[in-house]
Backbone bond lengths (Angstrom), bond angles and torsions (degrees), N, CA, C in turn:
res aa  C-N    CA-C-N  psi(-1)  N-CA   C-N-CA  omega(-1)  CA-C   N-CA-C  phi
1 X - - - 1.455 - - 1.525 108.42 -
2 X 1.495 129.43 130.96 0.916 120.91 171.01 1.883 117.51 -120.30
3 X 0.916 103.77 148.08 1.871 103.26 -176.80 1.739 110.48 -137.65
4 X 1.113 98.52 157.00 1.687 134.69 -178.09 1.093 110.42 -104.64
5 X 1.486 110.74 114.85 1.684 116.28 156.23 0.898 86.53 -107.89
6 X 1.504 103.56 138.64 1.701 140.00 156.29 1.272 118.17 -107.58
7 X 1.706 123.29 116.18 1.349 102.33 177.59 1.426 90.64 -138.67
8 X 2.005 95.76 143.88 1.284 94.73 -160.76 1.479 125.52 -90.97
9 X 1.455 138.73 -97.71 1.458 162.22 147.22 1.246 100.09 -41.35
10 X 1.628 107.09 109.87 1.672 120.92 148.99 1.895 110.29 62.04
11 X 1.638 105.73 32.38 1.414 117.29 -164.69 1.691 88.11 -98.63
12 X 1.744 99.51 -27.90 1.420 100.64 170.00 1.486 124.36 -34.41
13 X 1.577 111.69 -44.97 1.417 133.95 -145.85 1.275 95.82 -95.69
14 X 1.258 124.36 24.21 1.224 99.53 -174.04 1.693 129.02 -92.10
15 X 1.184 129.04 109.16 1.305 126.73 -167.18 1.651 94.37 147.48
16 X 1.100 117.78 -41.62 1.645 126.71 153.91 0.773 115.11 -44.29
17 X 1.825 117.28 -76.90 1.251 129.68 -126.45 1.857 94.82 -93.38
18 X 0.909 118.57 125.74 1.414 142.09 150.94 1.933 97.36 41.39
19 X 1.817 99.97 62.53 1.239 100.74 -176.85 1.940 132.20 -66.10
20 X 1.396 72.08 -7.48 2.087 75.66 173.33 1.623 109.20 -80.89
21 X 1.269 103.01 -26.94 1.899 109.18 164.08 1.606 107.74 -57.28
22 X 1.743 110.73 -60.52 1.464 114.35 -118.40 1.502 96.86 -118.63
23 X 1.562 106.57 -7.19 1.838 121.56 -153.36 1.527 117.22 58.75
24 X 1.294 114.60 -179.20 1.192 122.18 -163.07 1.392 99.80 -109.70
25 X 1.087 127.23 13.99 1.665 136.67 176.42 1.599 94.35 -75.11
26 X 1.756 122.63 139.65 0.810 138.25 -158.23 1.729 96.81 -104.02
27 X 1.420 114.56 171.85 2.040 125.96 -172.71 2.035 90.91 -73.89
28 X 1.294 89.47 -46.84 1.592 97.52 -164.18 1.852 94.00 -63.64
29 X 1.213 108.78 -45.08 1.467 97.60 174.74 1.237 120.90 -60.11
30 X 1.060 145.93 -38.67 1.381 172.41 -169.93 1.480 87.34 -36.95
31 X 1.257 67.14 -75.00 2.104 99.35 -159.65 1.747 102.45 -55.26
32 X 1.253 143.90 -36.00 1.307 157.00 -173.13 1.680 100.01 -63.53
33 X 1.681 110.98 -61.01 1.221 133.90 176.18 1.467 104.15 -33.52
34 X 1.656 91.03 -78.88 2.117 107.35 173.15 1.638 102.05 -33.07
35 X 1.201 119.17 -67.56 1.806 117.93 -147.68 1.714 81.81 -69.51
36 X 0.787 138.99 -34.59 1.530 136.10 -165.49 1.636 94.04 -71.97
37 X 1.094 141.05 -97.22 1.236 133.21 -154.54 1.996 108.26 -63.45
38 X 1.349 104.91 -10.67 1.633 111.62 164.09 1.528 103.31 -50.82
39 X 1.313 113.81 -80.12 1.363 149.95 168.14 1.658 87.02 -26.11
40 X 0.941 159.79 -17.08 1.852 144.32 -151.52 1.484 72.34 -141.70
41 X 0.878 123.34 -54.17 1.991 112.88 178.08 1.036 116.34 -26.21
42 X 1.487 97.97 -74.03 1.586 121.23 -164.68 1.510 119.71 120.86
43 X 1.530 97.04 20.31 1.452 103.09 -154.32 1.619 106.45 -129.12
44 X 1.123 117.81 137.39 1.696 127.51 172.36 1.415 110.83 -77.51
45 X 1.660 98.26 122.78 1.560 110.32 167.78 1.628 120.43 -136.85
46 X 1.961 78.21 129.50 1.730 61.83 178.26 1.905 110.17 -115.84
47 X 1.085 135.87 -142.35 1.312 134.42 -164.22 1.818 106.72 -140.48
48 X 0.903 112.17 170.89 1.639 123.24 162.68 2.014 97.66 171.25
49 X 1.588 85.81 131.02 1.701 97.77 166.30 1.336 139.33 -102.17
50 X 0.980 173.17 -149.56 1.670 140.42 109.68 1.477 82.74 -159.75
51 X 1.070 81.02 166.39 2.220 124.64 162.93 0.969 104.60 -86.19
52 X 1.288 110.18 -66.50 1.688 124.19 -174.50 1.685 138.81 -50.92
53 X 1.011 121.46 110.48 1.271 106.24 -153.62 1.891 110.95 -64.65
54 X 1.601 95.49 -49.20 1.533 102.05 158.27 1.881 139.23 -35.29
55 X 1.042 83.23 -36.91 1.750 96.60 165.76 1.320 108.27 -60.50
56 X 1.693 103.83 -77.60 1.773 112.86 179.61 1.685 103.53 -22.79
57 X 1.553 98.67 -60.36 1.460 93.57 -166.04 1.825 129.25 -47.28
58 X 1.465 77.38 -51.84 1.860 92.72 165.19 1.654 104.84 -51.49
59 X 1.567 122.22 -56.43 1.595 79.60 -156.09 1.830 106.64 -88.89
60 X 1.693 104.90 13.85 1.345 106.95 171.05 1.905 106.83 -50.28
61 X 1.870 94.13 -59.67 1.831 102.18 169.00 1.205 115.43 -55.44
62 X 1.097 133.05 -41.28 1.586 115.38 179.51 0.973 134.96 -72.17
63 X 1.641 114.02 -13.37 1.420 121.65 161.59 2.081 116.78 -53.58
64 X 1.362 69.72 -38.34 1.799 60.41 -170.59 1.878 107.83 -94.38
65 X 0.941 98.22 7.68 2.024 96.46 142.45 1.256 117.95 -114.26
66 X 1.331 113.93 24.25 1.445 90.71 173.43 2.134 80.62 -128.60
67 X 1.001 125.97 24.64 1.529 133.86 157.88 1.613 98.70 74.93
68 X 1.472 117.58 28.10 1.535 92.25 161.93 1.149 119.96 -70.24
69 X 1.878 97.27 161.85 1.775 108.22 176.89 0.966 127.95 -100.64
70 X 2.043 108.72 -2.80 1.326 103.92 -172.14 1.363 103.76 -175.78
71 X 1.963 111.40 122.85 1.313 96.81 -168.53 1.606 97.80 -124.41
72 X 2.136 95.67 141.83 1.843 96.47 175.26 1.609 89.98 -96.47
73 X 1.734 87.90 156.86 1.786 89.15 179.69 1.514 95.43 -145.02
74 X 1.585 105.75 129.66 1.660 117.00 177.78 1.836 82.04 -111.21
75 X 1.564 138.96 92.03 1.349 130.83 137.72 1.366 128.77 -51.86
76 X 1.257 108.76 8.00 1.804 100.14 172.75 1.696 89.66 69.06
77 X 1.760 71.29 -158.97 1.961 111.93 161.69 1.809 98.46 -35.81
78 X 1.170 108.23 -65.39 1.418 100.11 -168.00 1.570 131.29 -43.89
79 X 1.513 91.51 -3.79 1.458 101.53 -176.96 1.425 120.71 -67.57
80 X 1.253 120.76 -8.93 1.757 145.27 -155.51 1.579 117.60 -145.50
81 X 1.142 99.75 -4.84 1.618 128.92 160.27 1.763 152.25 -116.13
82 X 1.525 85.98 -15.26 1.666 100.66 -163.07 2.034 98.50 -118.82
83 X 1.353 92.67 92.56 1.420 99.25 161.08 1.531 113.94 -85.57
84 X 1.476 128.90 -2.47 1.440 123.42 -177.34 1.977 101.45 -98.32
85 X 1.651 99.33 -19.74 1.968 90.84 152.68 1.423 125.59 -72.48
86 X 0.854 100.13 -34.64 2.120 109.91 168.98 1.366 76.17 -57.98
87 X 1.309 134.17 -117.10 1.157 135.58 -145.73 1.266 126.64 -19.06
88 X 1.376 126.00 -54.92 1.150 156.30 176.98 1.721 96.85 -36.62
89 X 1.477 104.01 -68.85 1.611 118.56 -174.75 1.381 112.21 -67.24
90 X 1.194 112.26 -32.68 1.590 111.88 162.51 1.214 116.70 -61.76
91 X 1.164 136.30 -57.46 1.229 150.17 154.54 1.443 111.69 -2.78
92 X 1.399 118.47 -71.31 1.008 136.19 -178.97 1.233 141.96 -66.11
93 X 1.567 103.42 -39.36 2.067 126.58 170.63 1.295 77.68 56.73
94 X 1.173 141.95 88.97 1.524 162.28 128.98 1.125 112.40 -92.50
95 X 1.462 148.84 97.63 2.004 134.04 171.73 1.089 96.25 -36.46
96 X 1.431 134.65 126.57 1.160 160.17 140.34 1.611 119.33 -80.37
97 X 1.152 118.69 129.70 1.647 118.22 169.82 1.605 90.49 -107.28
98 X 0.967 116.30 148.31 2.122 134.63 136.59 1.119 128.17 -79.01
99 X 1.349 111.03 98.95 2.276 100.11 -176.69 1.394 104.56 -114.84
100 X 1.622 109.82 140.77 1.808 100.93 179.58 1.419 74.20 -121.44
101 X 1.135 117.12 173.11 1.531 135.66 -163.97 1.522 110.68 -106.75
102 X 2.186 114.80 -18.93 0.962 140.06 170.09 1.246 104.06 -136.36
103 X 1.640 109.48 159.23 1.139 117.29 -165.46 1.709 103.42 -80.51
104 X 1.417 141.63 101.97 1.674 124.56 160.89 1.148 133.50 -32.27
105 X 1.683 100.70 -25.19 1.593 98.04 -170.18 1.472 120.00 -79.10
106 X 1.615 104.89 -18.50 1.497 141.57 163.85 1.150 106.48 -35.34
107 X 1.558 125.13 -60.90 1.446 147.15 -141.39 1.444 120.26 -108.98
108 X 1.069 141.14 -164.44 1.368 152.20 -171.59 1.723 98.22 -31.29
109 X 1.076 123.44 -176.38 1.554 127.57 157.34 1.493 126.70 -81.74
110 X 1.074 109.26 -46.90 1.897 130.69 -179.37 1.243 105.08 -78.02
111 X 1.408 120.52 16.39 1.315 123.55 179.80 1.918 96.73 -125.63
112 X 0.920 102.87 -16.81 1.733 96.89 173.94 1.657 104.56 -92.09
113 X 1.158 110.46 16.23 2.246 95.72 165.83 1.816 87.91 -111.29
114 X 1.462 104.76 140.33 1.339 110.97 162.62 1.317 102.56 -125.90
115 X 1.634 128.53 136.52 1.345 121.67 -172.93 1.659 99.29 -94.82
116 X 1.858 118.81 -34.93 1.108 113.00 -157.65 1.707 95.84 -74.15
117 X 1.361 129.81 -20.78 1.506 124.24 159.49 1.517 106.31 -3.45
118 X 1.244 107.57 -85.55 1.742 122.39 -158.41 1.424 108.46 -38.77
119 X 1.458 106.24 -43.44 1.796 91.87 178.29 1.446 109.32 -106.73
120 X 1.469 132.60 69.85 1.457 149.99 158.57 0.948 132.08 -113.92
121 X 1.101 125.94 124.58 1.707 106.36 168.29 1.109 121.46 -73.63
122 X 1.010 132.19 -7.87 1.684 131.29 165.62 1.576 125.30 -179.64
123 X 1.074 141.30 131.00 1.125 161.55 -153.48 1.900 111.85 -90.85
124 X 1.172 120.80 123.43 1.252 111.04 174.03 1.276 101.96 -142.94
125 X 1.669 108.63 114.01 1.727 135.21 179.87 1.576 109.35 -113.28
126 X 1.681 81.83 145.79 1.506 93.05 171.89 1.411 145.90 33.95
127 X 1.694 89.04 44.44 1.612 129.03 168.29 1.367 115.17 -96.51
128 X 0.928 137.45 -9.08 1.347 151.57 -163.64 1.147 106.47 63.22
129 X 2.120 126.57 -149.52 1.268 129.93 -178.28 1.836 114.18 -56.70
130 X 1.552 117.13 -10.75 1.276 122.77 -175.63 1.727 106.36 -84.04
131 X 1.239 115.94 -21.72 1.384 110.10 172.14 1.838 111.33 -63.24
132 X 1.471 124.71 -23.16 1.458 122.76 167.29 1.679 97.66 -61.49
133 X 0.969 125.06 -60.87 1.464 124.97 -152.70 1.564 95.33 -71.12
134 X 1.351 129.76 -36.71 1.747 125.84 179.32 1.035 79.45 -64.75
135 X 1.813 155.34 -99.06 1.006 154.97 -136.42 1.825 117.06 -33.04
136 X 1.588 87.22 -51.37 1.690 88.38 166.21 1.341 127.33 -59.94
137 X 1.387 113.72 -31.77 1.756 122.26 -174.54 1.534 96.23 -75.88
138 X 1.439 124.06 -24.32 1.353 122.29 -171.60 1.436 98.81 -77.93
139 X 1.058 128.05 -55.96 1.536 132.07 175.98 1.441 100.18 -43.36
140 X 1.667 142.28 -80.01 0.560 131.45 -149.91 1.551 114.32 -90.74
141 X 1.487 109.33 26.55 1.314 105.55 165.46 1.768 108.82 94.85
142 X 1.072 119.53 -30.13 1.439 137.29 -161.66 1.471 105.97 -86.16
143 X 1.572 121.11 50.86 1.074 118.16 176.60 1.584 108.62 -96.34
């Protein structure tokens, strides 16, 4: 089985960016965490980040020529903005999970609509960096 984390807007920053939100756990850690409980899966993961919303989208399509089985997606901001990631994932019929690292619904208002919702199989908020690793057990069934 192989899977895609996607993480979108300023996911880079993380350990920077607004650590009483996000913790002080670093992107590169993130990602170490992921391949580690991948690896106890049994399962191949690989990564991609962007700013860009256009990118995401691309390697949303390239996942499904290059035969993934299963994609996690942190869109950031785009999560409340990006109807061309819905699309994208529709596009594709790839199982998709949604993970925010905090809960949105918690937070601002314009942060509780998610459009890429509709094409997921399930959503995992405001677990912190452990909502990636549920996301993987969700993919692989191992919930």
């Amino acid at each position: 089985m192989k899977i895609l984390v996607i993480n979108g807007p300023n996911l880079n920053m993380l350990g920077i960016r607004q650590p009483e939100i996000y913790g002080k756990t670093t992107y590169e850690d993130l990602k170490a965490i992921i391949s580690a409980e991948a690896e106890r899966l049994g399962v191949a993961v690989d990564f991609f980040q962007s700013n860009h919303e256009g990118a995401l989208v691309d390697a949303i399509q390239q996942a499904y020529f290059d035969g993934v089985d299963g994609i996690v997606i942190n869109p950031g901001a785009y999560t409340h903005t990006s109807v061309a990631l819905l699309d994208a994932v529709k596009a594709v019929s790839i199982p998709t999970v949604e993970v925010h690292i905090s809960d949105p619904e918690t937070r601002e208002e314009f942060r509780h609509v998610s459009y890429i919702r509709a094409a997921c199989v399930d959503t995992v908020k405001g677990r912190g960096l452990e909502g990636y690793l549920e996301a993987l057990r969700i993919l692989c069934g191992r919930t």
